[in-house]
N, C-alpha and C positions, 0 to 999 in steps of 0.2 A: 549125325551131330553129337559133340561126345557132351550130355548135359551131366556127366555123372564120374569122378575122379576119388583114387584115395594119395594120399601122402602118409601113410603109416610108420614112420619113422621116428627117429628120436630129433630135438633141437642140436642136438651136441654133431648129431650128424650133416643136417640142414648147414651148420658153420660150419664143418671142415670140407663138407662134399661142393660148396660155392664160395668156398674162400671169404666168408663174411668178414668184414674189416668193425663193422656196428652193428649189433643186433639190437631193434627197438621194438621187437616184437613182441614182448609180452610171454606169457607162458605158453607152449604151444602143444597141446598133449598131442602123440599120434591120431592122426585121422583116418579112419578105414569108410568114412565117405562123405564126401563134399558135395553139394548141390547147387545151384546158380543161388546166386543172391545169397548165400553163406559166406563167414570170412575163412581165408586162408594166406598161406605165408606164401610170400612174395620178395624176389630181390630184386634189385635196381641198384643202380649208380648214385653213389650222391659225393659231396666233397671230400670225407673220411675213406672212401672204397665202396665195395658193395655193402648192401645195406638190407639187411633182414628187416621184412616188416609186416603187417597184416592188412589184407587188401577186400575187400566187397567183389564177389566173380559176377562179373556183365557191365558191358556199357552202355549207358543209354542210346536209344538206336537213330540210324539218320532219321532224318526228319521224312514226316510223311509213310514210316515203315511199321506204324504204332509204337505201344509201349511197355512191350516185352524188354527186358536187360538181353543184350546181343552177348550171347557166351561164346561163339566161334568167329572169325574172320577169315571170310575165304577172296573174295573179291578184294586185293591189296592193290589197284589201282584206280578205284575210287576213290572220289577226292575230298567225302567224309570220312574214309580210313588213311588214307597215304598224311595227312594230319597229324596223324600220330603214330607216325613207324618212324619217328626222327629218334636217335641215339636216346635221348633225353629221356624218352617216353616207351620205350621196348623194356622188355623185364624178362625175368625164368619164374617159371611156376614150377616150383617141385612138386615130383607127381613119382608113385611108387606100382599105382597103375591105373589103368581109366576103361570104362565103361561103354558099351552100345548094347542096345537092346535086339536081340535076332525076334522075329517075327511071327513067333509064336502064337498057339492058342490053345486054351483062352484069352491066354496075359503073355503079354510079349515078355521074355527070360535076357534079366541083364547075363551079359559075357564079358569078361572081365579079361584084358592084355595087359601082360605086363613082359620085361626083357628076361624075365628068365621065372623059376619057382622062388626062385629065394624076393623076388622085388628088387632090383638094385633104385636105388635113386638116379632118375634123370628129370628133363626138363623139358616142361610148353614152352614153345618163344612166343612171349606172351608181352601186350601193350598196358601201360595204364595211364591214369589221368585223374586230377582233381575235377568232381562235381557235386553241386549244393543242392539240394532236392529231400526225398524221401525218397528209404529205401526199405524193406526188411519186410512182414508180411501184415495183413491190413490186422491182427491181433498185437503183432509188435513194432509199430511204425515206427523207424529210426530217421529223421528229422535235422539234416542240418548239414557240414561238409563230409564228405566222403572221399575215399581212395579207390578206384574202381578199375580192375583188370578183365581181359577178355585172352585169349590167344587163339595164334594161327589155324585153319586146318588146308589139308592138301586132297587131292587122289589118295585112297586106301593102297593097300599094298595087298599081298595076296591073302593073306591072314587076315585082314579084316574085311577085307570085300565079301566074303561072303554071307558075312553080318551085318555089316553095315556098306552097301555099297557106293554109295556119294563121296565119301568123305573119311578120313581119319587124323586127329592133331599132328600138328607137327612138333617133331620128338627132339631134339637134343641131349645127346650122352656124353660127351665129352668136352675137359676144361677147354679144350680150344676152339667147339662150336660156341660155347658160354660166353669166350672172350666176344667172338664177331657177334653174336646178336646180339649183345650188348652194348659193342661197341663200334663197327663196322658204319662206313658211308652205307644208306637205306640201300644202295642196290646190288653190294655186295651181300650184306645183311640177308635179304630176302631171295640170294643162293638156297637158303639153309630153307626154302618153303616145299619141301622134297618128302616123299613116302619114307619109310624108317622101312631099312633093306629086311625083307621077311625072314632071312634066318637070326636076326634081332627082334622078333617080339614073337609071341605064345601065346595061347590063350592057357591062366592059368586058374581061374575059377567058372562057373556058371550058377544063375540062380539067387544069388543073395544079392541086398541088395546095397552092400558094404564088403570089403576086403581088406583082407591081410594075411600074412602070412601066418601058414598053421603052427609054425613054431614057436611066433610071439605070442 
C-alpha cells in the first residue's frame, strides 16, 4: 500500500506537464514527501479546463471499515467507490516518485520508484470529493470543509513485487492516458487500472524517508 509519495517538482512544471488552464493552488514548494492526511496538488476538470489545486490525501472510509483516511482504492466495484469514479470526480495526482517499505529488520527500509534517475513527472489516477468533518492531527485539528483525494492501486509489476507484493498505484504518463481518466465513460476509464509495464519504473533510492533528485 503506497502510504508514502513525493512530487518534487517545480509549479511552473505541474502547469505545462497537465495543461493547467487555472491554477488555484497557492504556492507550491517542491515536495520530496507527502504523507496521508497531508495536502498536495491535485488536478481535475472544472468549467475554465483543468484546474490546479490542493487537496487533503484520504477519504473517509466506507462505513463500518473504521476511521483511518482510505489512501488507496483497489476494489472499484463496490458500490461505496464506483460513486465516485464518475468523470466529475476522477483527478491526477502528480507524483515524481512513491514509496513501499521492503520488510526489513529492525525497521522496515522505505524503497523509493520512480520512471527513471532523473523523476520525470507522471500521475495517480486518482478520485476526490467534498467532505465536512475534521481532519489533520489531534495537535492540529482542521475543522470544517474539506477537499479530499485517494487514488487507484493495481497488481505490482515485477519491480515492485518484490517489495511490496499486494499491490502498486496505478501510474499514468502520458497526455493521452490524462485525457481518458479524466474524462472517459467509468469503464473505459478504469482500462487504465493496469501494472506500469516494468521497463517503465526503477527503483531509484532506498532508506530515506523523502526523495529527490540528487541534482536539485
Amino acid at each position: 500500500m503506497c502510504n508514502l509519495y513525493s512530487s518534487y517538482t517545480t509549479q511552473q512544471a505541474l502547469r505545462e506537464t497537465f495543461q493547467i488552464a487555472e491554477d488555484r493552488a497557492g504556492n507550491i514548494p517542491p515536495l520530496p514527501a507527502i504523507f496521508p492526511d497531508q495536502m498536495a496538488p491535485v488536478v481535475r476538470n472544472s468549467d475554465a479546463g483543468r484546474e490546479l489545486i490542493q487537496m487533503r490525501w484520504g477519504f473517509p472510509p466506507p462505513p463500518k471499515v473504521g476511521n483511518h483516511p482510505v489512501t488507496n482504492v483497489r476494489n472499484v466495484g463496490s458500490p461505496f467507490w464506483r460513486a465516485w469514479l464518475k468523470p466529475e470526480h476522477r483527478c491526477l495526482v502528480p507524483v515524481t516518485s512513491f514509496s513501499e517499505y521492503a520488510d526489513t529488520q529492525p525497521r522496515k527500509t522505505p524503497v523509493w520508484f520512480a520512471q527513471s534517475e532523473d523523476r520525470p513527472l507522471m500521475a495517480f489516477a486518482g478520485i476526490w470529493r467534498p467532505w465536512k468533518g475534521v481532519r489533520g492531527t489531534k495537535a492540529d485539528p482542521v475543522e470544517g470543509e474539506h477537499l479530499l483525494y485517494s487514488f487507484l492501486t493495481c497488481d505490482p509489476n515485477e519491480i515492485v513485487k518484490p517489495i511490496h507484493p499486494k499491490a502498486m498505484p496505478v501510474i499514468l504518463t502520458t497526455p493521452e492516458e490524462y485525457e481518458i481518466w479524466l474524462n472517459a465513460p467509468t469503464e473505459e476509464a478504469l482500462k487504465l487500472q493496469r501494472q506500469l509495464p516494468d521497463d517503465m519504473l526503477e527503483i531509484v533510492a532506498e532508506g530515506q524517508r523523502s526523495d529527490k533528485p540528487e541534482a536539485a
